[in-house]
PyMOL Python script that loads the backbone (N, CA, C, O; Angstrom):
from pymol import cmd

cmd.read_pdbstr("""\
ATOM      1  N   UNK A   1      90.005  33.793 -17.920  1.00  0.00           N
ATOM      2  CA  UNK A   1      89.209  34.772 -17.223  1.00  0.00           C
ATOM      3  C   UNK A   1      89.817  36.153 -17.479  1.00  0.00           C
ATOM      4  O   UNK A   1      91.000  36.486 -17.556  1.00  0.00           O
ATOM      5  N   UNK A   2      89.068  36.629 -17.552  1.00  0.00           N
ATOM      6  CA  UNK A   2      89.603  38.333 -18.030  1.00  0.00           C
ATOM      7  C   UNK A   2      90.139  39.067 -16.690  1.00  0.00           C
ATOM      8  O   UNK A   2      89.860  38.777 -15.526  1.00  0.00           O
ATOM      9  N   UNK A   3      90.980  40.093 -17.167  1.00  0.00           N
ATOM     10  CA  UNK A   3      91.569  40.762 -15.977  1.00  0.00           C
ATOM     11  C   UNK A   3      90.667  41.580 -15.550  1.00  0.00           C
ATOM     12  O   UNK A   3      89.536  41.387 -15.996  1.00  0.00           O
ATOM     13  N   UNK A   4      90.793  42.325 -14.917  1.00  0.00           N
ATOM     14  CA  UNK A   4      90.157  43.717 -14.041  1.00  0.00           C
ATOM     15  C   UNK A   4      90.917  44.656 -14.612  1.00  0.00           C
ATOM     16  O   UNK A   4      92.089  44.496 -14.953  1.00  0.00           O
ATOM     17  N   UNK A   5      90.010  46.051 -14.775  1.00  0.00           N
ATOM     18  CA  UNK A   5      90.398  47.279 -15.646  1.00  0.00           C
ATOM     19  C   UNK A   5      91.348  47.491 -14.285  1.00  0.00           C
ATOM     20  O   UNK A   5      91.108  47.049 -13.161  1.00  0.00           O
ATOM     21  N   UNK A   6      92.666  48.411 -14.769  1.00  0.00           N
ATOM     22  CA  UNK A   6      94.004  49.007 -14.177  1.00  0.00           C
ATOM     23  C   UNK A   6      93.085  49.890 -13.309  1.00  0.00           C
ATOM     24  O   UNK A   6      92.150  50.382 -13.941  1.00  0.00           O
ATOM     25  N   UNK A   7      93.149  50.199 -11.993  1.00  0.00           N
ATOM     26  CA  UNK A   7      92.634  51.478 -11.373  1.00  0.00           C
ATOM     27  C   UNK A   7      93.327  52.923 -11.986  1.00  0.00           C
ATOM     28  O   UNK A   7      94.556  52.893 -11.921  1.00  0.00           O
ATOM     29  N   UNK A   8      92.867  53.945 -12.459  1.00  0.00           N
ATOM     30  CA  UNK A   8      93.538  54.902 -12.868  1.00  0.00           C
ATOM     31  C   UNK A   8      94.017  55.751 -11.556  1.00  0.00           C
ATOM     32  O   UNK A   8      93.441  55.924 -10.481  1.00  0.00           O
ATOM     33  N   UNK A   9      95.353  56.245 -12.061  1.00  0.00           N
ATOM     34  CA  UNK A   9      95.817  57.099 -11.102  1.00  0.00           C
ATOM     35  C   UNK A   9      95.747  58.846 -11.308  1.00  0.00           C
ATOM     36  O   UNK A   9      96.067  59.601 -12.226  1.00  0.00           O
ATOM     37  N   UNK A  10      95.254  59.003 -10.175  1.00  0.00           N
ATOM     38  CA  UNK A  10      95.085  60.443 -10.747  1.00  0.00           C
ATOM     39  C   UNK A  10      93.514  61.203 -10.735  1.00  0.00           C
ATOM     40  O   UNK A  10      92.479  60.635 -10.387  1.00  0.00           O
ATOM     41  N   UNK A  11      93.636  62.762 -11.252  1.00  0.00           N
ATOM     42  CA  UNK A  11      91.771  63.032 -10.803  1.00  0.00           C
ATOM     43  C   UNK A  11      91.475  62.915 -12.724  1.00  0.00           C
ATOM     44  O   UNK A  11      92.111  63.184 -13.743  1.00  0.00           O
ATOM     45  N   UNK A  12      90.490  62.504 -12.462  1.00  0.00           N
ATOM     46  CA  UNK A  12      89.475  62.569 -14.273  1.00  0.00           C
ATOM     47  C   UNK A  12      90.480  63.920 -15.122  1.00  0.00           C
ATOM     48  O   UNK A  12      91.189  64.829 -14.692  1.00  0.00           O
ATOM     49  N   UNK A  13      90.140  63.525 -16.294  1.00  0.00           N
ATOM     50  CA  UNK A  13      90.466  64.727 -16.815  1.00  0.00           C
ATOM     51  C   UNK A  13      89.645  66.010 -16.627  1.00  0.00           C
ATOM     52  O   UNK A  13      90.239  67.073 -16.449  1.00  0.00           O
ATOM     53  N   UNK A  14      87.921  65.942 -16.667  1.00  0.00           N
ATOM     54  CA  UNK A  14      87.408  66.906 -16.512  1.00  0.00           C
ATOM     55  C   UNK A  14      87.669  67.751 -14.753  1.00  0.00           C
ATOM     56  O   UNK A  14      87.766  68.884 -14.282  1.00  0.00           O
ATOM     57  N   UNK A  15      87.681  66.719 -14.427  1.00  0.00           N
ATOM     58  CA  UNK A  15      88.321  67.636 -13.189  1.00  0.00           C
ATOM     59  C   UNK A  15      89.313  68.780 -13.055  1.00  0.00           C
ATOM     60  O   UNK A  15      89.290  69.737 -12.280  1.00  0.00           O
ATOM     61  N   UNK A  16      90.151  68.466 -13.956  1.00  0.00           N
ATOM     62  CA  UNK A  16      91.608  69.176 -14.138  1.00  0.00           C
ATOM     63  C   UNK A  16      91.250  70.356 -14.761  1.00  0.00           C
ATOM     64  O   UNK A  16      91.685  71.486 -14.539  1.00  0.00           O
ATOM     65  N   UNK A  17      90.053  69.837 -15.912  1.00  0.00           N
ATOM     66  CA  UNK A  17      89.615  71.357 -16.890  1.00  0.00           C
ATOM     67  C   UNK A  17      88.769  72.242 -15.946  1.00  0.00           C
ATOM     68  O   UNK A  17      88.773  73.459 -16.129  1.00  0.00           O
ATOM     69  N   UNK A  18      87.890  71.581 -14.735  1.00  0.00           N
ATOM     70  CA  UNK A  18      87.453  72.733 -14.186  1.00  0.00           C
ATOM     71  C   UNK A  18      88.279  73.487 -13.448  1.00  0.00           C
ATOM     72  O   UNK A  18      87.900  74.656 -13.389  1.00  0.00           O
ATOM     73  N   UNK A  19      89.187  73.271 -12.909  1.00  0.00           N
ATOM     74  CA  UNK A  19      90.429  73.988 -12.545  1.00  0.00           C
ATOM     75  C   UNK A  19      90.736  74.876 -13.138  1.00  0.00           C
ATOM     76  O   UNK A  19      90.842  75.948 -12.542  1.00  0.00           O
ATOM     77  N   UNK A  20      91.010  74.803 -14.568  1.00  0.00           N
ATOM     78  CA  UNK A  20      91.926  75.564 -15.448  1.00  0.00           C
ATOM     79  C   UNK A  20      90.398  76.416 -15.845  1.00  0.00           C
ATOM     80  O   UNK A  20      90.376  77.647 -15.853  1.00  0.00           O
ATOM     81  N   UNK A  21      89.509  75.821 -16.074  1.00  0.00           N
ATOM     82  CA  UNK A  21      88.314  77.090 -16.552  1.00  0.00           C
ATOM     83  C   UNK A  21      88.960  77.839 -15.658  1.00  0.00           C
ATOM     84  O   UNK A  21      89.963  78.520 -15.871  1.00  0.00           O
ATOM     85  N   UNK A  22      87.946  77.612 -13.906  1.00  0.00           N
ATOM     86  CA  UNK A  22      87.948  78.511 -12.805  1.00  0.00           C
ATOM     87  C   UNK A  22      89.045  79.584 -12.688  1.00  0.00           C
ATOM     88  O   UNK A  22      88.736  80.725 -12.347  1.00  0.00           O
ATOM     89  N   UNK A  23      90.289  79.256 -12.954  1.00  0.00           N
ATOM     90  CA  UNK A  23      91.689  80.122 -12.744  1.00  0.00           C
ATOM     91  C   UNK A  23      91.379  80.846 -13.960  1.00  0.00           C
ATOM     92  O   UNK A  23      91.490  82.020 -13.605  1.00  0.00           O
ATOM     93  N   UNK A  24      91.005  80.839 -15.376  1.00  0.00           N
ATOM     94  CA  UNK A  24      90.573  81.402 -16.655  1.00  0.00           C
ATOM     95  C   UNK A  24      89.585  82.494 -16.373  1.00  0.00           C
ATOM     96  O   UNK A  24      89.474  83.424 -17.172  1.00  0.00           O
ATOM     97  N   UNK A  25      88.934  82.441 -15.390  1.00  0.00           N
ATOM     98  CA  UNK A  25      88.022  82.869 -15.032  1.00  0.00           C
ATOM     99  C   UNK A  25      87.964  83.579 -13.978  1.00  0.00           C
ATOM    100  O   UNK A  25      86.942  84.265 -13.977  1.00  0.00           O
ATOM    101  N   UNK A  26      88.826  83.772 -12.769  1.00  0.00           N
ATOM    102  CA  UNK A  26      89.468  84.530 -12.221  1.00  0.00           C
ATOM    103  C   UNK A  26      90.667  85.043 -12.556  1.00  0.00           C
ATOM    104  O   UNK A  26      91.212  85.725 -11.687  1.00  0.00           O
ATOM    105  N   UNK A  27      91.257  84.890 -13.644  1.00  0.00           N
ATOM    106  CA  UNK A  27      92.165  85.546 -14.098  1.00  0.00           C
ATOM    107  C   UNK A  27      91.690  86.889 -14.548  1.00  0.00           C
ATOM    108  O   UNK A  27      92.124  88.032 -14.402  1.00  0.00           O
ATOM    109  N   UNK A  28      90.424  86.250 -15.276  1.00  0.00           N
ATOM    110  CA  UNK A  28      89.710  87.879 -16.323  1.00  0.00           C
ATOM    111  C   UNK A  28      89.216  88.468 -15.469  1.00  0.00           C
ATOM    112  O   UNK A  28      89.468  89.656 -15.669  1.00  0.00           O
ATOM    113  N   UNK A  29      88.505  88.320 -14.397  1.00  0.00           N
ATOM    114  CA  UNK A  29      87.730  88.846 -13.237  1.00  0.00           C
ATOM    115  C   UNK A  29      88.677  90.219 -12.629  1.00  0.00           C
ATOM    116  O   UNK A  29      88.097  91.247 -12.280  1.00  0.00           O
ATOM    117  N   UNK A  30      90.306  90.076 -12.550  1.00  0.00           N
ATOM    118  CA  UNK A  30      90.645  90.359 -11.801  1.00  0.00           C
ATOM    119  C   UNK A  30      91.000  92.235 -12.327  1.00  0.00           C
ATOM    120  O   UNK A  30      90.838  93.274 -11.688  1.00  0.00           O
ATOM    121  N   UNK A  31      91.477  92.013 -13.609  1.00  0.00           N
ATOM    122  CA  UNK A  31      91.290  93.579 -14.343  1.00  0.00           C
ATOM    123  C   UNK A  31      89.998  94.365 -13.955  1.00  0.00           C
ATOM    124  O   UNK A  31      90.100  95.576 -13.758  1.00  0.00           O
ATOM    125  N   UNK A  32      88.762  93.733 -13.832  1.00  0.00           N
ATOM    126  CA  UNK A  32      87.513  94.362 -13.786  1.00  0.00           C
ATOM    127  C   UNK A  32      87.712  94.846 -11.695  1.00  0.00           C
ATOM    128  O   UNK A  32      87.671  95.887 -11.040  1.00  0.00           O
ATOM    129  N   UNK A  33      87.870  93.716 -11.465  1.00  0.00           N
ATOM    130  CA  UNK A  33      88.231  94.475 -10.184  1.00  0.00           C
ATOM    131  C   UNK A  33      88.810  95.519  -9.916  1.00  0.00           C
ATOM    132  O   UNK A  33      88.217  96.416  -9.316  1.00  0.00           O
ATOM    133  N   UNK A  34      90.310  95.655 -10.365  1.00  0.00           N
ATOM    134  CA  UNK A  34      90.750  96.957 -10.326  1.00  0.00           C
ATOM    135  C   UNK A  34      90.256  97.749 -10.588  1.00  0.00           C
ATOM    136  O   UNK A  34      90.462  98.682  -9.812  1.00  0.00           O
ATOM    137  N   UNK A  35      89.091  98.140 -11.987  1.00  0.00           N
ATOM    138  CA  UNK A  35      88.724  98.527 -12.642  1.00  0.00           C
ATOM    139  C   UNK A  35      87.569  99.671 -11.886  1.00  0.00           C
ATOM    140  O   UNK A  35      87.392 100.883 -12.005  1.00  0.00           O
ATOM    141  N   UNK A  36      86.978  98.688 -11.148  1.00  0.00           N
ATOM    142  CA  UNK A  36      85.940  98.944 -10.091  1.00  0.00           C
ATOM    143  C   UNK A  36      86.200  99.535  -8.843  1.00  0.00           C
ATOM    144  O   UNK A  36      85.261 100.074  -8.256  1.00  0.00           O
ATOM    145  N   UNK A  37      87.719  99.518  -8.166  1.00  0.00           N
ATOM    146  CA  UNK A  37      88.337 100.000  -7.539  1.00  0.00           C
ATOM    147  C   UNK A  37      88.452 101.773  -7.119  1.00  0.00           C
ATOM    148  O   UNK A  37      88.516 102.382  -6.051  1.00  0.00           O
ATOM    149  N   UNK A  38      88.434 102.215  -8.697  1.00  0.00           N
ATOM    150  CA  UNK A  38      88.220 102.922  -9.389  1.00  0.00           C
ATOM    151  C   UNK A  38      87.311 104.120  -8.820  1.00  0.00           C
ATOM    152  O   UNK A  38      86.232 104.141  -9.412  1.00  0.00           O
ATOM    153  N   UNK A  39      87.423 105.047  -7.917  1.00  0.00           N
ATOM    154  CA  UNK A  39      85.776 105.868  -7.414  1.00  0.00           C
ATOM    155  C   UNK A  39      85.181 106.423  -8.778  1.00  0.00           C
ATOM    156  O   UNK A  39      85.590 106.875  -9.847  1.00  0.00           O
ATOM    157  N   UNK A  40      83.748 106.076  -8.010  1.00  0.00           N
ATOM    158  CA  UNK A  40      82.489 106.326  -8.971  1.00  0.00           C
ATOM    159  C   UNK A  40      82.472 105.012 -10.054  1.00  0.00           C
ATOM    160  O   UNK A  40      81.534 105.175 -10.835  1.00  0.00           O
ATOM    161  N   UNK A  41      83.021 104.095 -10.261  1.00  0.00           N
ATOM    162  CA  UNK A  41      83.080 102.845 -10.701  1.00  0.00           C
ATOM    163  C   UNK A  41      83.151 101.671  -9.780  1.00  0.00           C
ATOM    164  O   UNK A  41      83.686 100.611 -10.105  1.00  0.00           O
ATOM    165  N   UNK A  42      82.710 101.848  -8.863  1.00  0.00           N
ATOM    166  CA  UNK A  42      82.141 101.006  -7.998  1.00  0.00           C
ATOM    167  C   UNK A  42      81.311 100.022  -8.695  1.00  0.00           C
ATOM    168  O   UNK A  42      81.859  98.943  -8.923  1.00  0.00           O
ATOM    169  N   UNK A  43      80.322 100.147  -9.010  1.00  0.00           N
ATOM    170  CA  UNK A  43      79.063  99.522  -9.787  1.00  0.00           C
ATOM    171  C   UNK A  43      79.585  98.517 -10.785  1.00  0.00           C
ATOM    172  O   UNK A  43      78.792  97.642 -11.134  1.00  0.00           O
ATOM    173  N   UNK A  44      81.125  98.509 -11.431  1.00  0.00           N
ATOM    174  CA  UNK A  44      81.334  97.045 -12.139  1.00  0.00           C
ATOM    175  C   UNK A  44      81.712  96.403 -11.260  1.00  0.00           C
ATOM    176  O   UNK A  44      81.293  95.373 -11.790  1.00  0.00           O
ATOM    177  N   UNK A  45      82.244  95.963 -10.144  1.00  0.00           N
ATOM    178  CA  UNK A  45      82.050  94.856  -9.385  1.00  0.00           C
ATOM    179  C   UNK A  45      80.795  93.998  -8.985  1.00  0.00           C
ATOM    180  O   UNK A  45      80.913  92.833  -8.604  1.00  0.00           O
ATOM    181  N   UNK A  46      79.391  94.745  -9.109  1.00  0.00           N
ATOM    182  CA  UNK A  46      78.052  93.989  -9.095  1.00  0.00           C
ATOM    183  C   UNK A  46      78.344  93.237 -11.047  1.00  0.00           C
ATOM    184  O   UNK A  46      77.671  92.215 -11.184  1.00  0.00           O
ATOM    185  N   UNK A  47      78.976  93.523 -12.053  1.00  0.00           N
ATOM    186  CA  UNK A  47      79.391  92.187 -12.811  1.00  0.00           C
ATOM    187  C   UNK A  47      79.720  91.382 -12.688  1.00  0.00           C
ATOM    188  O   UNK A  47      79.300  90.294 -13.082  1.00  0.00           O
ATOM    189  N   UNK A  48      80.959  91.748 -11.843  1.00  0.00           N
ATOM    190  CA  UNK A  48      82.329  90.599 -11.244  1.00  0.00           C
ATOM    191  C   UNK A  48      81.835  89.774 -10.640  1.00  0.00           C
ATOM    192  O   UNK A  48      82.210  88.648 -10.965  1.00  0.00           O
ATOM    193  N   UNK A  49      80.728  89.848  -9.435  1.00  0.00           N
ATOM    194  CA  UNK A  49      79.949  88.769  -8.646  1.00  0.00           C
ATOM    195  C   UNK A  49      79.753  87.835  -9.797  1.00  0.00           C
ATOM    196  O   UNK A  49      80.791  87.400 -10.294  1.00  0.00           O
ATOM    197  N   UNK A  50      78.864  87.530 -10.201  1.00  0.00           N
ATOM    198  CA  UNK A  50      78.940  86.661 -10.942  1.00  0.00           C
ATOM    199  C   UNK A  50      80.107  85.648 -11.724  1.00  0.00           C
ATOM    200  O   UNK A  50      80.318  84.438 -11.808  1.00  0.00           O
ATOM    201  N   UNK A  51      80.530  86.520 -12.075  1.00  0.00           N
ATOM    202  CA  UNK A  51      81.519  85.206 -12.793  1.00  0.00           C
ATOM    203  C   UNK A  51      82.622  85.085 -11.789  1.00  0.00           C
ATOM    204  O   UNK A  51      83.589  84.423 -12.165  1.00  0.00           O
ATOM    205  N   UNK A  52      82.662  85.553 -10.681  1.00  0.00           N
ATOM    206  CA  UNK A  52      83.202  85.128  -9.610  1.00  0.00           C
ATOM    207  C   UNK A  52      82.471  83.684  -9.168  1.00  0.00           C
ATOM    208  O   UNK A  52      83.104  82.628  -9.156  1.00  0.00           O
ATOM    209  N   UNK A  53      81.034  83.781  -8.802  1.00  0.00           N
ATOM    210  CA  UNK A  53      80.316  82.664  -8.424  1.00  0.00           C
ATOM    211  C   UNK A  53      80.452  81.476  -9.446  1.00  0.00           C
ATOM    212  O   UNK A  53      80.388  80.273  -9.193  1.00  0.00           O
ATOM    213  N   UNK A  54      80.612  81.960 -10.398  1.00  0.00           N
ATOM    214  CA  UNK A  54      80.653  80.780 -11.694  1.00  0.00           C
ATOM    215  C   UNK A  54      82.030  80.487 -10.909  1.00  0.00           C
ATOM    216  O   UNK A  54      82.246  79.906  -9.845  1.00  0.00           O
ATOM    217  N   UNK A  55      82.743  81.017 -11.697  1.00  0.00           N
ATOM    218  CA  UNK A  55      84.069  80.768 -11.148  1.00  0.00           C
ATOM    219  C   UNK A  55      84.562  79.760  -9.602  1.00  0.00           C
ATOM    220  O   UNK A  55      85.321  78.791  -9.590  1.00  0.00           O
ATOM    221  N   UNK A  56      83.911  80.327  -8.537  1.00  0.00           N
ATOM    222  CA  UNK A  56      83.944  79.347  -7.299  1.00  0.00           C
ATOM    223  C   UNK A  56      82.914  78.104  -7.749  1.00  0.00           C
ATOM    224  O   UNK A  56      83.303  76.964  -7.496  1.00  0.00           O
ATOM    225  N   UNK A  57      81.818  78.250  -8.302  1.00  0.00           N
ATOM    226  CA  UNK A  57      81.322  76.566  -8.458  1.00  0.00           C
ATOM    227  C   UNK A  57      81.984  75.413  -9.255  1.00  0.00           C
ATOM    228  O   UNK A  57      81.734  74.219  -9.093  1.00  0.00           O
ATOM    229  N   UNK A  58      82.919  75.974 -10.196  1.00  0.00           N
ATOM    230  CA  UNK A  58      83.810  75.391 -10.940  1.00  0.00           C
ATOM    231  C   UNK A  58      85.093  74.655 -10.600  1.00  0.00           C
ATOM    232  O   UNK A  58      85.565  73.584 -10.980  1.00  0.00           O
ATOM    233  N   UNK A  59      85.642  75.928  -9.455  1.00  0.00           N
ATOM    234  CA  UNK A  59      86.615  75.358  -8.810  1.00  0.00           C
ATOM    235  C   UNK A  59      86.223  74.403  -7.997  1.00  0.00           C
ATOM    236  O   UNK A  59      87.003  73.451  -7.985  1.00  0.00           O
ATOM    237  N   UNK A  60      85.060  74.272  -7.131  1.00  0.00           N
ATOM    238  CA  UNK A  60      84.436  73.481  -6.020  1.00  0.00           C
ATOM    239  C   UNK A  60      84.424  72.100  -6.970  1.00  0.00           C
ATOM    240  O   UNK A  60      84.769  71.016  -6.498  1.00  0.00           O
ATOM    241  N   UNK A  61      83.946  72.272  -8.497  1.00  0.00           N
ATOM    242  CA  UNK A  61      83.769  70.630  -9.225  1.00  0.00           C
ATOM    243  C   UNK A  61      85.441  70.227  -9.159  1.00  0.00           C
ATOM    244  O   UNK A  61      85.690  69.045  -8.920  1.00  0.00           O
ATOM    245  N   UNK A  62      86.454  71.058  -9.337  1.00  0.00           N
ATOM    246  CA  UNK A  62      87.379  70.254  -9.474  1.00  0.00           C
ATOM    247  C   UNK A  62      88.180  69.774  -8.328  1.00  0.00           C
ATOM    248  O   UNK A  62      87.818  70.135  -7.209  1.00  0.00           O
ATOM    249  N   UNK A  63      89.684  68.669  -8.499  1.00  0.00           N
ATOM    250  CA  UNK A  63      89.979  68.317  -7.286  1.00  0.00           C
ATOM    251  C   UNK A  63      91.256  68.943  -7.248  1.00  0.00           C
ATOM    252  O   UNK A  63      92.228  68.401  -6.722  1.00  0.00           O
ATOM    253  N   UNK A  64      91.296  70.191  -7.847  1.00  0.00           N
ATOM    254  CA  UNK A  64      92.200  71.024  -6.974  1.00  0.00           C
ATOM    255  C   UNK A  64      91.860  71.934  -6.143  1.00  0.00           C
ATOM    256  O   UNK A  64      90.714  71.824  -5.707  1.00  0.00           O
ATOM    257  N   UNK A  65      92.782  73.238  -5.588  1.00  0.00           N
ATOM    258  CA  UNK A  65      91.824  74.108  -4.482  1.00  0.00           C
ATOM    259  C   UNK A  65      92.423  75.519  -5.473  1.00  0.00           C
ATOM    260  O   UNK A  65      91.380  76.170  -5.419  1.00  0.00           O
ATOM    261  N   UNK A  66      92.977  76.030  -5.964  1.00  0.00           N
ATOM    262  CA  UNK A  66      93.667  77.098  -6.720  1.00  0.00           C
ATOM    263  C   UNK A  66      92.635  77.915  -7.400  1.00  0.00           C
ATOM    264  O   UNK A  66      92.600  79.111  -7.110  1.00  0.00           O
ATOM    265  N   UNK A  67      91.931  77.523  -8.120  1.00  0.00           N
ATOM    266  CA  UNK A  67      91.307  77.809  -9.087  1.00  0.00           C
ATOM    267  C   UNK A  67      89.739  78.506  -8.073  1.00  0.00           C
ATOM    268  O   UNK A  67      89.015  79.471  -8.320  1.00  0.00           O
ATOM    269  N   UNK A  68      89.714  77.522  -6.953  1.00  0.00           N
ATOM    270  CA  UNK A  68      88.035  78.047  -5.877  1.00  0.00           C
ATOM    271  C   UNK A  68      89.130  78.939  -5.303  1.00  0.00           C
ATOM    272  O   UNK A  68      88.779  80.075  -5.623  1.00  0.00           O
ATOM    273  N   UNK A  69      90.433  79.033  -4.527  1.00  0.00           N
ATOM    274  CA  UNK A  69      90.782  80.110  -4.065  1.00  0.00           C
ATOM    275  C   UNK A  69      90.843  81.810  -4.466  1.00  0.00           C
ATOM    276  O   UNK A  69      90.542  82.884  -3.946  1.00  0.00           O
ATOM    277  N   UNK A  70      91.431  81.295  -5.725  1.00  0.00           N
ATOM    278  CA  UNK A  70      91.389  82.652  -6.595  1.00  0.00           C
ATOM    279  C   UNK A  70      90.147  83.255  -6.702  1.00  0.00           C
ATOM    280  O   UNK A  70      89.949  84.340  -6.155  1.00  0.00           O
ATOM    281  N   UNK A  71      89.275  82.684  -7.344  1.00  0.00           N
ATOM    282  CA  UNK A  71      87.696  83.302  -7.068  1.00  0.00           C
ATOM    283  C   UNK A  71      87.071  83.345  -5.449  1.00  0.00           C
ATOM    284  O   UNK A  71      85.900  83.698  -5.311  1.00  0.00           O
ATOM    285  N   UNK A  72      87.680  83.071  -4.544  1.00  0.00           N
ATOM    286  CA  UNK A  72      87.464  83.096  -3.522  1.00  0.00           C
ATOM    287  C   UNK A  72      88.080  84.881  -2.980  1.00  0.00           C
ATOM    288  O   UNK A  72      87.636  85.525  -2.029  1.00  0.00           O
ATOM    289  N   UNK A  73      89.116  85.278  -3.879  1.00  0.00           N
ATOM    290  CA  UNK A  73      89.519  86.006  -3.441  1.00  0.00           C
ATOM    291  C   UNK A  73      89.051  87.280  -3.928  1.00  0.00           C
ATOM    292  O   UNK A  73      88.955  88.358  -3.343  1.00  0.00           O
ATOM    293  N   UNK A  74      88.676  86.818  -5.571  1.00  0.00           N
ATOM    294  CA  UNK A  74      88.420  88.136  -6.294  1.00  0.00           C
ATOM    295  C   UNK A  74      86.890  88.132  -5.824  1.00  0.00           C
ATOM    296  O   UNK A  74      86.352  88.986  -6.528  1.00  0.00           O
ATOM    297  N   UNK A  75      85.932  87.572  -4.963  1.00  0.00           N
ATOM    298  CA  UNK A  75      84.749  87.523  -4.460  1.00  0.00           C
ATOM    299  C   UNK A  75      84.832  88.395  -3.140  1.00  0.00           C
ATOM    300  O   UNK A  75      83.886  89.118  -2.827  1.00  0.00           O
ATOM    301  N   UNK A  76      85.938  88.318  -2.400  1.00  0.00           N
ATOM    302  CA  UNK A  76      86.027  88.735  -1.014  1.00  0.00           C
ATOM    303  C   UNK A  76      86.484  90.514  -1.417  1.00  0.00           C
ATOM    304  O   UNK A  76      86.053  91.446  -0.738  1.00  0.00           O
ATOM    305  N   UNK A  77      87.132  90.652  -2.261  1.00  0.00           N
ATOM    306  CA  UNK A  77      87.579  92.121  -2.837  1.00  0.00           C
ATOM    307  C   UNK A  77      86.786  93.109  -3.178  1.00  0.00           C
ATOM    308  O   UNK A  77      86.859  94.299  -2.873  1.00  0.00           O
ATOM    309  N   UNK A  78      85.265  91.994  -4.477  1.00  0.00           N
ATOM    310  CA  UNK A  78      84.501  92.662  -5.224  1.00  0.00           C
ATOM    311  C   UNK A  78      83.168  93.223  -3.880  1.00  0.00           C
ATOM    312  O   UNK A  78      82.867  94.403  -3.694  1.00  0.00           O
ATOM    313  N   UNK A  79      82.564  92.024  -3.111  1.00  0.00           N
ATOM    314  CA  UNK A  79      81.949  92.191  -1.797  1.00  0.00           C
ATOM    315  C   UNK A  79      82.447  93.415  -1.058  1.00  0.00           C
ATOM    316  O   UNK A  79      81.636  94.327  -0.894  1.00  0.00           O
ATOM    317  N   UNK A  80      83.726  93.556  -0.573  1.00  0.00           N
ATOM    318  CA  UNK A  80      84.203  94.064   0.483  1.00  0.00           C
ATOM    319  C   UNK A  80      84.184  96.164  -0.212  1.00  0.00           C
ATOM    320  O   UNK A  80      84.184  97.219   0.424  1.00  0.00           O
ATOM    321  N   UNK A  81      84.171  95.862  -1.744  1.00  0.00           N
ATOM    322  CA  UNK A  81      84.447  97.403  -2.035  1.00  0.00           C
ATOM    323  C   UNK A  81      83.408  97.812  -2.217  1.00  0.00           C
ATOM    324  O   UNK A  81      83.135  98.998  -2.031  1.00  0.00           O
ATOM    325  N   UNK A  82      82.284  96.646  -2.761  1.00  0.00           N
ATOM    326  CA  UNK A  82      80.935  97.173  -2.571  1.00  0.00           C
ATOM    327  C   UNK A  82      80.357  97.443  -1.564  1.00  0.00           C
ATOM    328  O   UNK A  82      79.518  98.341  -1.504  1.00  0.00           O
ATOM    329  N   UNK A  83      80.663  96.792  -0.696  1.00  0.00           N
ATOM    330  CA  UNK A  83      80.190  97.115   1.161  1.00  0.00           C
ATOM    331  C   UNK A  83      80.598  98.761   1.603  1.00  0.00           C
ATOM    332  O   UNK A  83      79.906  99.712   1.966  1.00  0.00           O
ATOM    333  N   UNK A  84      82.060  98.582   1.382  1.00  0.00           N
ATOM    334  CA  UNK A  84      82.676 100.175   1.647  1.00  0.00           C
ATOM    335  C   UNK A  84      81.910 101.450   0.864  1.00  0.00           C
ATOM    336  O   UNK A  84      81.497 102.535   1.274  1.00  0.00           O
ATOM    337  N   UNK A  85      81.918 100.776  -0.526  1.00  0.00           N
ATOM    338  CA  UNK A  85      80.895 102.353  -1.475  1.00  0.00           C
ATOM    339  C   UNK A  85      79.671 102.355  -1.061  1.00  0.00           C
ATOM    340  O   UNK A  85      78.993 103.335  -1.369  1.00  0.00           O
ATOM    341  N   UNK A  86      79.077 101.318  -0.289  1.00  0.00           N
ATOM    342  CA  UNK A  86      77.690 101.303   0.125  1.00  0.00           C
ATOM    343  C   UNK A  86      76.587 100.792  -1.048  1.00  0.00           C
ATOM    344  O   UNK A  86      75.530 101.260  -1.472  1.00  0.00           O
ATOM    345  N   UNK A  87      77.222  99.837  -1.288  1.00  0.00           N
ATOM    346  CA  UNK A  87      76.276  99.616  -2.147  1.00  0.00           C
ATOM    347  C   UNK A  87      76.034  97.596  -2.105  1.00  0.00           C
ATOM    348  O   UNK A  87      75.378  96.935  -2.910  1.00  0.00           O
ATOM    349  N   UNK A  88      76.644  97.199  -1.166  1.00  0.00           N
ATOM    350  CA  UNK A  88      76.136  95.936  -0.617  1.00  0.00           C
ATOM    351  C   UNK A  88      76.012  96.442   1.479  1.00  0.00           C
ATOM    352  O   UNK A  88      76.886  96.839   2.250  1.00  0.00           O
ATOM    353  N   UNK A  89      74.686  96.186   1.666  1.00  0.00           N
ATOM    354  CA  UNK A  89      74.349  96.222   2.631  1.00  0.00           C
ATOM    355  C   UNK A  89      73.702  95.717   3.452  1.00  0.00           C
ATOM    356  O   UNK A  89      73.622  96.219   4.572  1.00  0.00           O
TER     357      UNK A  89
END
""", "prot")
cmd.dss("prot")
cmd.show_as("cartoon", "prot")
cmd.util.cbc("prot")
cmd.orient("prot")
């Protein structure tokens, strides 16, 4: 009689890569932030949203938390300076 497959230990590999995208991806995010920081350059942070959101759905697929935090953060920065310049309301 045949054995039973070994249970693997550990998360999938693709799991691990959405991690490492997401952090890839808030890594680059985070120059443009500053960037936007910037008065009268306000307006590149309405870029940053986005691949912020990419970025948090990516981290959310994987089974770490690092990768949704970081875009969690460069989301709360890009929001919060657009709110202040008036230009999320």
């Amino acid at each position: 009689m045949p054995r039973a497959l070994a249970h693997k230990r550990g998360a999938p590999h693709s799991a691990r890569m959405f991690n490492i995208a997401s952090l890839v991806i808030g890594v680059l995010a985070l120059p443009w932030i500053l960037l936007g920081s910037v008065p009268f350059l306000g307006a590149v942070n309405w870029l940053v949203l986005p691949w912020g959101v990419l970025g948090l759905v990516l981290g959310q697929l994987s089974s770490r938390t690092s990768g949704r935090n970081l875009n969690l953060v460069v989301l709360l920065i890009a929001v919060l300076r657009l709110w202040i310049g008036g230009g999320v309301i």
